[in-house]
ChimeraX commands (.cxc) that place a marker at each C-alpha (Angstrom):
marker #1 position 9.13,37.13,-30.77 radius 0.5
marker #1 position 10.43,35.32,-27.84 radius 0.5
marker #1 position 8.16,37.07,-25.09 radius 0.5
marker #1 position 5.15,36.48,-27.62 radius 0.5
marker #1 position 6.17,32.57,-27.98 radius 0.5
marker #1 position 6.91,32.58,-23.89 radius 0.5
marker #1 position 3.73,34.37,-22.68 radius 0.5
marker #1 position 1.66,32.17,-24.84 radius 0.5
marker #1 position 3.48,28.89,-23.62 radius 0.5
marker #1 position 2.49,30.37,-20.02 radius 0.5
marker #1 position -1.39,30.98,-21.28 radius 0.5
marker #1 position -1.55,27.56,-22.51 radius 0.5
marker #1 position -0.55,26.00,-19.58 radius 0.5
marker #1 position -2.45,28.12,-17.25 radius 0.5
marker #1 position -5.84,27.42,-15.75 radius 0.5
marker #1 position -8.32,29.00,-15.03 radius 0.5
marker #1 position -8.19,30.11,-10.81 radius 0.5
marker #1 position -11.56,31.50,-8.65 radius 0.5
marker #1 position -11.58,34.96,-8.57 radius 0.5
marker #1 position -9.20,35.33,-11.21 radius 0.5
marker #1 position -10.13,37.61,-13.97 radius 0.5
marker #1 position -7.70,35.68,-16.33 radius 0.5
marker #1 position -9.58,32.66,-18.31 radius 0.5
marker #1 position -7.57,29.95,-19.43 radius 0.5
marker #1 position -7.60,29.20,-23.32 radius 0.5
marker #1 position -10.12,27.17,-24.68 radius 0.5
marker #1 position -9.00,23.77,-26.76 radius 0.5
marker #1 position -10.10,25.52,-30.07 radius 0.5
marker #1 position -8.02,28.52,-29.11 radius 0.5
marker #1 position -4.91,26.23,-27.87 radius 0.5
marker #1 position -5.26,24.20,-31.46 radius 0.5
marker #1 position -5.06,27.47,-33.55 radius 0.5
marker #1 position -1.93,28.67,-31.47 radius 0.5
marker #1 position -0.68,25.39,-32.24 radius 0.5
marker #1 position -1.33,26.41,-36.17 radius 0.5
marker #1 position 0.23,29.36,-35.97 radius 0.5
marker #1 position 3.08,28.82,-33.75 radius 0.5
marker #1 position 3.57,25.78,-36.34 radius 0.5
marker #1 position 3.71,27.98,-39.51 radius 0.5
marker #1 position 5.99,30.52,-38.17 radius 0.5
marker #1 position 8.33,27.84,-37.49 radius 0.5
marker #1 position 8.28,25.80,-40.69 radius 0.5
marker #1 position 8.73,29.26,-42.87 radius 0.5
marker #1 position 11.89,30.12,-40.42 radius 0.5
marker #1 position 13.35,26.88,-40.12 radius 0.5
marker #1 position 15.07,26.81,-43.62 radius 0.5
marker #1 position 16.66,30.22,-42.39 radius 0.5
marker #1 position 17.50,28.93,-38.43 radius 0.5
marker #1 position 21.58,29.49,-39.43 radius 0.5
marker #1 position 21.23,32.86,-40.69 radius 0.5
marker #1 position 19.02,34.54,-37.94 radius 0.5
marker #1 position 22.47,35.19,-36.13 radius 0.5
marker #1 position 24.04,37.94,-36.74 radius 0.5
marker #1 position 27.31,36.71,-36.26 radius 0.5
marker #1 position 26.48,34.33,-38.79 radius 0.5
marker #1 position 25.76,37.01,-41.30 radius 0.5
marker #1 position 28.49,38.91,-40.50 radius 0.5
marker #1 position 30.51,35.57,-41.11 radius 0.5
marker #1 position 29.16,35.01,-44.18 radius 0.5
marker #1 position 29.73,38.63,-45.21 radius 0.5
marker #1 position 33.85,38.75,-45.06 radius 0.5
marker #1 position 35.39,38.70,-48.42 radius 0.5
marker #1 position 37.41,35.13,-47.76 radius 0.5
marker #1 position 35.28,33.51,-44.66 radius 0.5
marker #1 position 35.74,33.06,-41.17 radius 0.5
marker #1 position 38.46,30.22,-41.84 radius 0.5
marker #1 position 41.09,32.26,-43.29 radius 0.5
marker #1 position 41.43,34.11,-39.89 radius 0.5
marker #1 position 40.87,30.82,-37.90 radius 0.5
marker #1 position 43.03,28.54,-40.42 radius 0.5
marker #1 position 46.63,30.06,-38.72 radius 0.5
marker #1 position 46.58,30.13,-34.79 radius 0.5
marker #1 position 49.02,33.39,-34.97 radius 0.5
marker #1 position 46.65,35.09,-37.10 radius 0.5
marker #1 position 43.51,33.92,-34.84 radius 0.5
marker #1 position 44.65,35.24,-32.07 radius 0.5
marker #1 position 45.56,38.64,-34.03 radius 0.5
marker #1 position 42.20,38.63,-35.86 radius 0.5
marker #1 position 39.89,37.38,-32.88 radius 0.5
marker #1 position 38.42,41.03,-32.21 radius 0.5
marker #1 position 37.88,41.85,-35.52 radius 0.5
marker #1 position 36.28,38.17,-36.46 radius 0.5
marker #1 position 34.22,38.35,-33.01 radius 0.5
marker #1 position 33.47,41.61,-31.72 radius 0.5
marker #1 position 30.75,41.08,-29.52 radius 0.5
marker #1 position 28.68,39.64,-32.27 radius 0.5
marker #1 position 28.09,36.60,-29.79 radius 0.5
marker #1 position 26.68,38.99,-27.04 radius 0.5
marker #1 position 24.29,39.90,-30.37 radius 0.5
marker #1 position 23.04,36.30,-31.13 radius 0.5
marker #1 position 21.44,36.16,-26.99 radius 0.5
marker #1 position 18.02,36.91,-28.44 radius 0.5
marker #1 position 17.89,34.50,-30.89 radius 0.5
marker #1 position 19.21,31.79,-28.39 radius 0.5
marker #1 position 16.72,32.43,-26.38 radius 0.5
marker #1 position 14.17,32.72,-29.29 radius 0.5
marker #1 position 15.15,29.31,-30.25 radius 0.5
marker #1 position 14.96,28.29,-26.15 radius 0.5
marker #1 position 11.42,29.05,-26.53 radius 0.5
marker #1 position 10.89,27.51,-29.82 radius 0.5
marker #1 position 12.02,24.48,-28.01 radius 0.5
marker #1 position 10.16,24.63,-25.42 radius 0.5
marker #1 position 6.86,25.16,-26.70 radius 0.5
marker #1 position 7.29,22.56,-29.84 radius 0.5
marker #1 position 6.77,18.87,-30.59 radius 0.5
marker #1 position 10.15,16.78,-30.40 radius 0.5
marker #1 position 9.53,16.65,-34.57 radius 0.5
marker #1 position 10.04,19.79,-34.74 radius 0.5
marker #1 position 13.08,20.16,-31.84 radius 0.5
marker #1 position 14.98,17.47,-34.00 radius 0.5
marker #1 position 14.96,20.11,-36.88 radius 0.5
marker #1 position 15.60,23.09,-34.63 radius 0.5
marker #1 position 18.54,21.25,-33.25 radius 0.5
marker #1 position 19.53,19.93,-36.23 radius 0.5
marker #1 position 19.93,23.23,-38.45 radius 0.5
marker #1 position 21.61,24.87,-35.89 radius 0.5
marker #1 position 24.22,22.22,-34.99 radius 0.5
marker #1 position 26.99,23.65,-36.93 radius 0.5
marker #1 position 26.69,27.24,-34.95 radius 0.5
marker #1 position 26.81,25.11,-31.52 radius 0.5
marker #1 position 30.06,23.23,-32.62 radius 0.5
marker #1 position 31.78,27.14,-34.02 radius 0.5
marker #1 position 30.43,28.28,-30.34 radius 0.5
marker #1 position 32.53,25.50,-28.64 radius 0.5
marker #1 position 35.61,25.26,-31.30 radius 0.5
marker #1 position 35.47,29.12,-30.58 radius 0.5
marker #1 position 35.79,28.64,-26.60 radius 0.5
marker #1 position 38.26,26.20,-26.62 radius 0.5
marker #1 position 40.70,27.63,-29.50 radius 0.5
marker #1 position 40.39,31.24,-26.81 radius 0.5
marker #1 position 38.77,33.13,-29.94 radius 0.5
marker #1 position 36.06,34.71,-27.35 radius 0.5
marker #1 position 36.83,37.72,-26.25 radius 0.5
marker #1 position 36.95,37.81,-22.51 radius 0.5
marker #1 position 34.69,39.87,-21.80 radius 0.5
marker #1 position 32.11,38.08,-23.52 radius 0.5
marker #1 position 33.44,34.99,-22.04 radius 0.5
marker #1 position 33.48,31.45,-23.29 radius 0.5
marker #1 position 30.68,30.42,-20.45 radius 0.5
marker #1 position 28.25,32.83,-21.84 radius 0.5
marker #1 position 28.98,31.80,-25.31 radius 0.5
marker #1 position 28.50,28.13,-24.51 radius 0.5
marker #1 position 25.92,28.16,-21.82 radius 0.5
marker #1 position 23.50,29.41,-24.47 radius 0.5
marker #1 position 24.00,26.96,-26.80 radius 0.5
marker #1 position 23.99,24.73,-23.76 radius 0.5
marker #1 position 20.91,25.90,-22.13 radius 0.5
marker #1 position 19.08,25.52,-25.53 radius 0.5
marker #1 position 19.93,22.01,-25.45 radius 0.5
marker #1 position 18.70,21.35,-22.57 radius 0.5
marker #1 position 21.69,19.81,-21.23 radius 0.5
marker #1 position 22.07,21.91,-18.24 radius 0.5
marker #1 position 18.89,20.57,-16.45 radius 0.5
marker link #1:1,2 radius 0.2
marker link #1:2,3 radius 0.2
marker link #1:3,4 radius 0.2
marker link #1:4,5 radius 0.2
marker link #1:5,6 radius 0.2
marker link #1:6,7 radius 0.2
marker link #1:7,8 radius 0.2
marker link #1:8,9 radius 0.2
marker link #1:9,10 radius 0.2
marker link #1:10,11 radius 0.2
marker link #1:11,12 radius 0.2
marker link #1:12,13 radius 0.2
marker link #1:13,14 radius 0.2
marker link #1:14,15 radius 0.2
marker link #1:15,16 radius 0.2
marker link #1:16,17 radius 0.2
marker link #1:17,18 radius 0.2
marker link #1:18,19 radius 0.2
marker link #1:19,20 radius 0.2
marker link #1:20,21 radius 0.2
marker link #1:21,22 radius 0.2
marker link #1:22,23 radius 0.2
marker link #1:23,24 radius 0.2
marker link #1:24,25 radius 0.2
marker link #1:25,26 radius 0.2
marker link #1:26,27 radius 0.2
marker link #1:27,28 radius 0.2
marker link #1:28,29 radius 0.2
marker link #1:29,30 radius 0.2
marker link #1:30,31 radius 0.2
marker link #1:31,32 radius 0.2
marker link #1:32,33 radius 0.2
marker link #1:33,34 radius 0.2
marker link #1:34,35 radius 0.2
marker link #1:35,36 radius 0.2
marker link #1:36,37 radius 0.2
marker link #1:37,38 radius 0.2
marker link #1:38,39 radius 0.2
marker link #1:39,40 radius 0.2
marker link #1:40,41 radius 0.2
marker link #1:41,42 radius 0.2
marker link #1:42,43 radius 0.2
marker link #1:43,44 radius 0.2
marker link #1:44,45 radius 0.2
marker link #1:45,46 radius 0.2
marker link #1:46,47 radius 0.2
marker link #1:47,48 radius 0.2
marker link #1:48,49 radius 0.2
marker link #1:49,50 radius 0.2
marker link #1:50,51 radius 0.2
marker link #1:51,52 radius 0.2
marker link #1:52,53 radius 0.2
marker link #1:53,54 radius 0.2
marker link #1:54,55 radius 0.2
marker link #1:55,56 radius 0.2
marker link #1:56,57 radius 0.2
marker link #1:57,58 radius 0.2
marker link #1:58,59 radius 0.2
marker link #1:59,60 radius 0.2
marker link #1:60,61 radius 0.2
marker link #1:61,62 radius 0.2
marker link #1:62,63 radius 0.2
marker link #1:63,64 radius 0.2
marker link #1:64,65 radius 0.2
marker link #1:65,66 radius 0.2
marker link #1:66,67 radius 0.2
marker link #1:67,68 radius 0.2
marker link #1:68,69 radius 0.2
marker link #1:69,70 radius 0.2
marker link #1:70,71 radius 0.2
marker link #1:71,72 radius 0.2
marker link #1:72,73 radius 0.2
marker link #1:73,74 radius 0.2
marker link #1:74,75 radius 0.2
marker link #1:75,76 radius 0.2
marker link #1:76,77 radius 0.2
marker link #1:77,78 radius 0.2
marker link #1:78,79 radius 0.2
marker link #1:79,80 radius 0.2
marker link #1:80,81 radius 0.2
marker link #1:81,82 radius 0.2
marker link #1:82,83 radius 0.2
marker link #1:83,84 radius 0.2
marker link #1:84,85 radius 0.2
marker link #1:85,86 radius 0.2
marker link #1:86,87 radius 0.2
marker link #1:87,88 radius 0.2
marker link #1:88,89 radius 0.2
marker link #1:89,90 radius 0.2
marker link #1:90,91 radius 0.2
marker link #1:91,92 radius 0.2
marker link #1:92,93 radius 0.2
marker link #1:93,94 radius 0.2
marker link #1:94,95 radius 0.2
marker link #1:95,96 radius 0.2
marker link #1:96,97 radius 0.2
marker link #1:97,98 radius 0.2
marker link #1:98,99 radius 0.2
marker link #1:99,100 radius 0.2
marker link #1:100,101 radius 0.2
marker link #1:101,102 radius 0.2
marker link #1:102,103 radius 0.2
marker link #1:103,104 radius 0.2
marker link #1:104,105 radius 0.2
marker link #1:105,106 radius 0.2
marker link #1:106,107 radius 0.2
marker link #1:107,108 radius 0.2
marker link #1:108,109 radius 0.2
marker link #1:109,110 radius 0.2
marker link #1:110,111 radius 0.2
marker link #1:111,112 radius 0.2
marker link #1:112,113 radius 0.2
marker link #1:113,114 radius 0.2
marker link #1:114,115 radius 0.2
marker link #1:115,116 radius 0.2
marker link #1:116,117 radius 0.2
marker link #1:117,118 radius 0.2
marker link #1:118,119 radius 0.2
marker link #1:119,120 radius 0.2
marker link #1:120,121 radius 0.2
marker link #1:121,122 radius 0.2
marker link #1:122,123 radius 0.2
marker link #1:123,124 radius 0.2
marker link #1:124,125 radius 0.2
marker link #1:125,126 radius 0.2
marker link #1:126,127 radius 0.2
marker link #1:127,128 radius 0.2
marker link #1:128,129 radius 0.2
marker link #1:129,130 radius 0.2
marker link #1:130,131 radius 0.2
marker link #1:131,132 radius 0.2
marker link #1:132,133 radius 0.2
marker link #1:133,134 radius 0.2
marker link #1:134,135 radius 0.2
marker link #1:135,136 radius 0.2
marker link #1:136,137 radius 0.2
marker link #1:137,138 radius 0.2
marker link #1:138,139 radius 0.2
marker link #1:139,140 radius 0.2
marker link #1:140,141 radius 0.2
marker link #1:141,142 radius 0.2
marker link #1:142,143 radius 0.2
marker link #1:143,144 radius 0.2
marker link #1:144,145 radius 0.2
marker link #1:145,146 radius 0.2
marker link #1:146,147 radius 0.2
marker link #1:147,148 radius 0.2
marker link #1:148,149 radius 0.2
marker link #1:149,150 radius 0.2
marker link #1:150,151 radius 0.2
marker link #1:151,152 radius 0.2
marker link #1:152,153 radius 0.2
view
């Protein structure tokens, strides 16, 4: 999904060059990519938290994440079996959400920042409390999450 959302972010913005066999979109065609691209993200954007797997996987132990984070002894015990490169997992959908971003009206990257606030704060409470596994490593972790915001720029 992210190459399809990328490659037509680069088709839109492209125009049409001499002796190129590649024809830049017309309006009509730009305004129905605009439809769809729209649709796709109003029917995902009630689900934005869950497309993680980490955050299913989360959701899927017995008491929560919190009982292994809740005592710092038992964090640090528990950190490779909370977070076993299940943040190396969520990349793609960083990135999906990167190109979501990109390609969207600032409506719509209010609500795509907005749902996914919460796993942007675990990602840094995760970094800073050493839960990441080094050889994920916290800059990874946060950089995504970073890079999605746009605050590296």
């Amino acid at each position: 999904m992210t190459l399809f959302l990328s490659r037509a972010e680069i088709l839109q913005n492209s125009k049409t060059v001499e002796g190129s066999t590649e024809v830049a979109p017309t309006e009509q065609a730009i305004t129905q990519w605009h439809s769809v691209r729209n649709t796709l993200f109003d029917r995902l954007s009630s689900d934005f938290g869950s497309l993680f797997p980490s955050a299913r996987a989360a959701a899927a132990l017995p008491l929560g994440t919190q009982h292994f984070l809740s005592d710092p002894t038992s964090a640090t015990a528990n950190s490779k079996t909370v977070r076993p490169g299940l943040d190396i997992e969520d990349e793609p959908v960083w990135q999906m959400f990167a190109a979501f971003a990109v390609s969207s009206d600032p409506e719509r990257q209010q609500t795509l920042l907005a749902s996914i606030r919460d796993k942007v704060l675990d990602n840094v409470t995760a970094e800073r409390k050493k839960l990441v596994p080094e050889e994920i490593g916290a800059q990874k972790l946060v950089g995504s999450s970073i890079h999605l915001l746009f605050l590296d720029c």
